[in-house]
C-alpha positions in Angstrom: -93.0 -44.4 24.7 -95.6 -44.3 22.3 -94.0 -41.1 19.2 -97.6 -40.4 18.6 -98.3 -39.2 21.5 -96.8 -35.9 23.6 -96.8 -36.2 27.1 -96.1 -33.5 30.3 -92.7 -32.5 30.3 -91.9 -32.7 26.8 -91.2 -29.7 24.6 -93.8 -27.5 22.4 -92.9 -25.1 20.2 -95.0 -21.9 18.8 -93.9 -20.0 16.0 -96.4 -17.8 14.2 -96.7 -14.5 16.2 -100.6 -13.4 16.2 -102.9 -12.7 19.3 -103.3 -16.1 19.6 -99.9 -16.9 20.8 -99.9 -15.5 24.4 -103.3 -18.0 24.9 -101.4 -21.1 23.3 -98.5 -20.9 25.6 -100.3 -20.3 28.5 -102.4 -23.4 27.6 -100.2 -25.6 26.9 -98.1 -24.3 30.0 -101.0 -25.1 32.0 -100.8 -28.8 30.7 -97.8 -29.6 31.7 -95.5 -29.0 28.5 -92.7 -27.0 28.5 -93.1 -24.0 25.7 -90.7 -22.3 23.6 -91.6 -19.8 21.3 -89.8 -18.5 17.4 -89.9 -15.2 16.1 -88.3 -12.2 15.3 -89.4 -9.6 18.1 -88.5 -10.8 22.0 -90.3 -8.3 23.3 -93.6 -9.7 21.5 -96.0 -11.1 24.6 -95.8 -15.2 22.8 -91.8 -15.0 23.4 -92.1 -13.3 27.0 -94.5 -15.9 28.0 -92.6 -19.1 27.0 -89.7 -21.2 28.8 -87.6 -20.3 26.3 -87.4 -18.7 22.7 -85.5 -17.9 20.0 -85.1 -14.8 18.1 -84.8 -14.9 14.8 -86.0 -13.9 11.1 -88.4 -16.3 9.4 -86.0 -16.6 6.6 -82.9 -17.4 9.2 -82.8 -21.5 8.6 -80.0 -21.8 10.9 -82.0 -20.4 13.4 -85.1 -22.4 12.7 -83.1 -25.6 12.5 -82.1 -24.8 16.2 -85.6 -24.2 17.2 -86.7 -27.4 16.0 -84.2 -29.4 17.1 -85.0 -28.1 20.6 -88.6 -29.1 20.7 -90.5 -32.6 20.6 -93.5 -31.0 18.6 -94.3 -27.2 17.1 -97.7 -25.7 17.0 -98.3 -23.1 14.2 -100.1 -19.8 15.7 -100.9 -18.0 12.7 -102.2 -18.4 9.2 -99.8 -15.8 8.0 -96.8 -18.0 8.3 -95.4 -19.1 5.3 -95.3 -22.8 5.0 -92.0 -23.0 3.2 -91.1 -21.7 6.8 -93.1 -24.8 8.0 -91.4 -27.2 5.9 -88.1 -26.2 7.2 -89.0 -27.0 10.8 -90.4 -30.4 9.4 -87.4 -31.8 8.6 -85.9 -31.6 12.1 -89.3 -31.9 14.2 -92.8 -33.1 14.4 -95.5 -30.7 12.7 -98.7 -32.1 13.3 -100.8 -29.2 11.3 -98.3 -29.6 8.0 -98.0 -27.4 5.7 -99.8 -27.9 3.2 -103.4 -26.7 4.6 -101.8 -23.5 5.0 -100.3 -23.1 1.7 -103.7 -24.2 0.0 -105.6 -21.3 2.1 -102.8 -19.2 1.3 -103.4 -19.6 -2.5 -106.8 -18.2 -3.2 -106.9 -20.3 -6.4 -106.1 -23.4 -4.7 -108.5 -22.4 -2.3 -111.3 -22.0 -4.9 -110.4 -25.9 -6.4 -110.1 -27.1 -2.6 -114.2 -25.7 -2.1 -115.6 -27.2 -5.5 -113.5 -30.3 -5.0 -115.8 -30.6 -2.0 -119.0 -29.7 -4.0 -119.6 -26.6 -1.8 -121.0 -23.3 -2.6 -118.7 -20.3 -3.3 -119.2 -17.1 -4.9 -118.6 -17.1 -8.9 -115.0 -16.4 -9.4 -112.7 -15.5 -12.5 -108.8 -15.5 -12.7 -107.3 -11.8 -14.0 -103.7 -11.3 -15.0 -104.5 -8.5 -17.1 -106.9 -5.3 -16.7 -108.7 -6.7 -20.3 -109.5 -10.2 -18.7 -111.3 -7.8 -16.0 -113.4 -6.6 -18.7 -114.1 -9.4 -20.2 -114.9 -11.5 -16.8 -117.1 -8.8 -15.4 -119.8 -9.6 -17.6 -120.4 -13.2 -16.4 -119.0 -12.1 -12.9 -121.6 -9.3 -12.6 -121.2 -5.9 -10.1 -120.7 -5.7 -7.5 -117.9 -7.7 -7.7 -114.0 -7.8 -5.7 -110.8 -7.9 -7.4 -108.0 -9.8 -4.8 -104.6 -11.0 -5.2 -104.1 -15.0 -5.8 -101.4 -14.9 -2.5 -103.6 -13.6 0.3 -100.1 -12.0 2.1 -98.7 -10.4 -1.2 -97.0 -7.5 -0.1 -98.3 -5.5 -2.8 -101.3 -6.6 -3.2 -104.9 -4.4 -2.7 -108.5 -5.3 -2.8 -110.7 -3.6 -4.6 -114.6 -3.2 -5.2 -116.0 -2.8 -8.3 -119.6 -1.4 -8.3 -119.8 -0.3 -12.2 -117.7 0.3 -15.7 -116.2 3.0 -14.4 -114.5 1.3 -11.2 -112.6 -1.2 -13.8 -110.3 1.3 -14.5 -108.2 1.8 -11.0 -107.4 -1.9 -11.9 -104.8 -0.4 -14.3 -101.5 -1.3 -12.5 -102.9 -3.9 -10.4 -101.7 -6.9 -12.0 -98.6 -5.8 -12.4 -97.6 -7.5 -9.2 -99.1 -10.6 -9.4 -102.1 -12.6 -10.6 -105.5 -11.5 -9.0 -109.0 -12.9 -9.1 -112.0 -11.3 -9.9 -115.1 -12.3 -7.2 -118.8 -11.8 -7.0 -120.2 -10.2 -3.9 -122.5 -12.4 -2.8 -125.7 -10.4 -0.8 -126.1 -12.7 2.3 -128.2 -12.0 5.1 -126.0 -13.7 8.5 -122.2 -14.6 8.6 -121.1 -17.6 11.1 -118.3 -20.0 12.2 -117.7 -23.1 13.0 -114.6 -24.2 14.8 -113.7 -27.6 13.7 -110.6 -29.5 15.7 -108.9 -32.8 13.6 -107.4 -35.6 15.6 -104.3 -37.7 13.3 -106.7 -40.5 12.6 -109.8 -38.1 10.9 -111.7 -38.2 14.3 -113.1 -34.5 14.8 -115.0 -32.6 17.3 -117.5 -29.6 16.2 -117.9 -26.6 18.5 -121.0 -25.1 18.4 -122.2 -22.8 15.8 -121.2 -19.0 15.9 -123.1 -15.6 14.9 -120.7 -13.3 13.5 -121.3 -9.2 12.7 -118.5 -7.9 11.2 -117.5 -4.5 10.5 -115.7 -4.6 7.0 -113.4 -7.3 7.1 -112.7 -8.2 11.1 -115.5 -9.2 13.4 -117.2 -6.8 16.0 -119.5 -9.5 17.3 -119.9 -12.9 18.0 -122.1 -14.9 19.8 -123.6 -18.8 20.9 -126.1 -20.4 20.7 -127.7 -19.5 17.5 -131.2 -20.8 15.9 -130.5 -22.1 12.5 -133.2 -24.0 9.9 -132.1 -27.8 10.3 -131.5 -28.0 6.8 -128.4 -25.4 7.2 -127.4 -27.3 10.2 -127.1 -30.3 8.6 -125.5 -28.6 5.3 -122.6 -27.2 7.5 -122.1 -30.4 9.4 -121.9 -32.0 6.4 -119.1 -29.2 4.5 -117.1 -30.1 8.1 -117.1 -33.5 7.4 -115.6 -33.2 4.0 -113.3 -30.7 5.0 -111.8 -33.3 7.8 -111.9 -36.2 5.6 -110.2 -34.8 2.8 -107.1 -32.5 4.7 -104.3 -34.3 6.7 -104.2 -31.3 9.2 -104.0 -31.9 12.8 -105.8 -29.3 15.3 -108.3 -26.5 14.7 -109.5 -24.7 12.1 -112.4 -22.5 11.4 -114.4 -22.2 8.7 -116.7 -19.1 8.2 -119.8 -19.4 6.0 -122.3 -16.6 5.0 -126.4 -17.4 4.5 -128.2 -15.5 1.8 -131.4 -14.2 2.4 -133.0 -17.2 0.1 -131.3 -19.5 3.2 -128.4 -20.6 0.6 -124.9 -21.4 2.4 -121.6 -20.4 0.9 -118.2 -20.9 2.2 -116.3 -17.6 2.6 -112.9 -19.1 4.0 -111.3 -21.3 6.2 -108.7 -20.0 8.6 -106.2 -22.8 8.8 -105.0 -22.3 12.8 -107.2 -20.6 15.6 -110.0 -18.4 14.1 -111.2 -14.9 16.0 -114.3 -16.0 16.5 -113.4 -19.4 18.2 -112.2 -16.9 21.1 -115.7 -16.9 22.1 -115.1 -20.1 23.5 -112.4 -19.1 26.2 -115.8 -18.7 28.0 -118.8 -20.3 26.1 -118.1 -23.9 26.1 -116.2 -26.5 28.8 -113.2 -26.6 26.3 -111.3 -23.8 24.5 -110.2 -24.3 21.3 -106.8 -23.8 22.7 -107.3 -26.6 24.6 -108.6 -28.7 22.3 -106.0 -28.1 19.5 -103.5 -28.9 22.4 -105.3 -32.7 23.1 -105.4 -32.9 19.1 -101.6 -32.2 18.5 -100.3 -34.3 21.6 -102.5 -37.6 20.7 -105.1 -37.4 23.0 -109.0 -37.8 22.7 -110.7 -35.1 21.7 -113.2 -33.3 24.7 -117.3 -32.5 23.4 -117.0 -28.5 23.4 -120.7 -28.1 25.3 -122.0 -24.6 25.9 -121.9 -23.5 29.5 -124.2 -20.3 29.2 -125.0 -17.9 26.4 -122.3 -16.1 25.2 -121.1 -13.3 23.0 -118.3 -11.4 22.0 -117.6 -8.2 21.3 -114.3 -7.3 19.5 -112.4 -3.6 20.3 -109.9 -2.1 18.4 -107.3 0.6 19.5 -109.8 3.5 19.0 -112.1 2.1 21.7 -109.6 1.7 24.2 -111.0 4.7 26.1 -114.4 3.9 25.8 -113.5 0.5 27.5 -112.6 2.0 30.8 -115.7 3.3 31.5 -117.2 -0.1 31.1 -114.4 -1.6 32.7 -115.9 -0.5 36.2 -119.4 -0.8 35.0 -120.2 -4.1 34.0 -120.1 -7.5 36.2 -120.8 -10.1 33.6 -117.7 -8.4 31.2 -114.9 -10.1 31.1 -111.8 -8.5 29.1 -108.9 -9.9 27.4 -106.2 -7.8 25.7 -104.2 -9.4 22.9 -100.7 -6.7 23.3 -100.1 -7.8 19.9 -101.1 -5.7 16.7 -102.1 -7.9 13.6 -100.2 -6.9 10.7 -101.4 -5.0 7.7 -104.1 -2.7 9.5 -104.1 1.3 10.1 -103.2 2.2 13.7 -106.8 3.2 15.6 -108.6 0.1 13.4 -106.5 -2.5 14.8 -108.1 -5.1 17.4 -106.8 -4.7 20.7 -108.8 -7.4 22.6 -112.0 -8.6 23.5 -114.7 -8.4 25.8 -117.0 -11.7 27.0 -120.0 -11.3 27.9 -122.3 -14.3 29.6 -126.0 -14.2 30.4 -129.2 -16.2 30.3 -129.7 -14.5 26.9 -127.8 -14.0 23.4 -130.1 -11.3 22.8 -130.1 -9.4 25.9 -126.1 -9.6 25.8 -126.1 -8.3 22.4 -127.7 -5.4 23.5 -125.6 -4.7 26.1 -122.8 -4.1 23.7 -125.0 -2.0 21.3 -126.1 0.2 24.0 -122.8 1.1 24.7 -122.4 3.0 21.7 -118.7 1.7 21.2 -119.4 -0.8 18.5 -121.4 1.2 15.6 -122.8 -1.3 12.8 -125.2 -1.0 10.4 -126.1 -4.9 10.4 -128.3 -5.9 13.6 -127.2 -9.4 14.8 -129.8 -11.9 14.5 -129.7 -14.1 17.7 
């Protein structure tokens, strides 16, 4: 039997509780595998869903030795894990992702030398461990500008915006838990994704392109296909390339760029596991990126994500939940999906609950099928 390959029957593992875990088990239950599932809640939808699971904390090694040692392969579900969790499970199983993707998006520093390593463009950026290095950065920096701690997950850690002098000064404190960088808030006139998925040998597959309207930091919208000048096209193909060639990852990954109004690209991030806008593609394409991370992972050749029908998304968070029922009953081209699952770190009411598909002979015309709802209220108009 070929080790580089996974085959039906065998054992996958998913640690990594998100909103993506409940569509990874059920995928790669649907190809054949059989799926257990690590982490500390058993009532969590990922663990109900699987074969088997364990319970246990992330810091338990005992328990994550067992876990390992029961499966053939494990998939990592969220880009919150910590990877020295991830190199624990390596030494008793195969990790196809790694770790080490995950710690470098972790560490917004390494992050920053991972982007200009690449020759890409990012926003101007200074490291702060002190509130004087803030005022001393800010003048090549400029306002406005966004102070954020180096670990993405620090448990301490806030953003904050600094539109003039006078904002420096609730820095004060800050650092005391931690190093923090100081970044300049680049004016850019769309935001989209590309979902990128890596075979073990460098091959890679690109799914289409993806308009994304957020609504401060988590999406709202998302939609495919979108027109883009040929130049950016064939500037983001080319930042995809050099991500895949210069990572030893395994799966998907997303990366999200912005456009400025002078048609400029910058990277903003790359999520190192299944991004929320790639859930547009449950639906918009003749592979999911569930899918596809599943054929990457278990050896097998990668399918060409092609767009069945205009598509787009619409993101709803707890507060909506009522609104939704009216729609519910309402619309024939909607079709819902509730995570169950609460991401971390987010104020009950703003957390995202699910998502709504929508699929038509027209991005725009979809688009304003969601607007005229009234339930998603942004000030930036998506650009189809």
């Amino acid at each position: 039997m070929d080790d580089e390959i996974l085959y039906p029957g065998e054992t996958v593992g998913i640690i990594g509780d998100s909103e993506n875990g409940p569509m990874i088990v059920t995928a790669a239950r649907r190809s054949g595998f059989q799926v257990g599932a690590y982490g500390p809640d058993e009532t969590s939808p990922m663990l109900q869903l699987a074969d088997f699971r364990f319970v246990g904390e992330y810091s338990d090694a005992q328990r994550l030795q067992d876990f390992s040692q029961s499966c053939d392969m494990v998939i990592i579900a969220s880009e919150h894990l910590n990877a020295g969790v991830i190199e624990t499970i390596k030494q008793y199983t195969r990790v196809p992702q790694g770790s080490d993707f995950q710690m470098m998006m972790q560490d917004r520093l390494l992050e920053r030398a991972f982007y200009e390593q690449l020759n890409v463009n990012i926003p101007p950026y200074a490291t702060i461990v002190s509130l004087d290095d803030v005022y001393q950065a800010i003048n090549s920096i400029g306002y406005p500008s966004v102070l954020k701690p180096i670990q993405k997950d620090l448990e301490h850690g806030e953003e904050l915006i600094i539109n003039t002098q006078t904002d420096i000064a609730k820095a004060n404190g800050l650092t005391d838990w931690g190093t923090y960088i100081l970044e300049s808030l680049v004016s850019y006139q769309r935001e989209l994704a590309m979902t990128v998925a890596r075979t073990a040998d460098g091959d890679f597959k690109l799914f289409p392109p993806v308009g994304v309207v957020r609504e401060g930091d988590q999406i709202q919208w998302a939609y495919t296909p979108i027109q883009l000048d040929p130049d950016v096209t064939i500037e983001l193909e080319r930042i995809c390339r050099e991500v895949v060639a210069n990572i030893e990852y395994v799966g998907v990954f997303e990366i999200d760029f912005m456009i400025t109004d002078a048609g400029s690209l910058y990277v903003k991030q790359i999520v190192p596991t299944f991004g929320p806008a790639g859930r547009i593609f449950d639906r918009a394409t003749t592979v999911t990126q569930y899918e596809q991370h599943l054929r990457a992972i278990a050896g097998l050749p990668l399918s060409e994500p092609n767009i069945t029908l205009p598509t787009a998304m619409g993101i709803f968070n707890e507060s909506q939940l009522g609104a939704l029922r009216t729609q519910w009953v309402l619309k024939a081209n909607w079709h819902f999906t509730y995570y169950r699952l609460p991401p971390r770190n987010l104020p009950t009411g703003k957390r995202p609950a699910g998502n709504v598909i929508l699929q038509g002979p027209n991005v725009a015309k979809l688009i304003d099928q969601l607007e005229d709802t009234g339930i998603w209220r942004s000030e930036t108009d998506a650009e189809a």
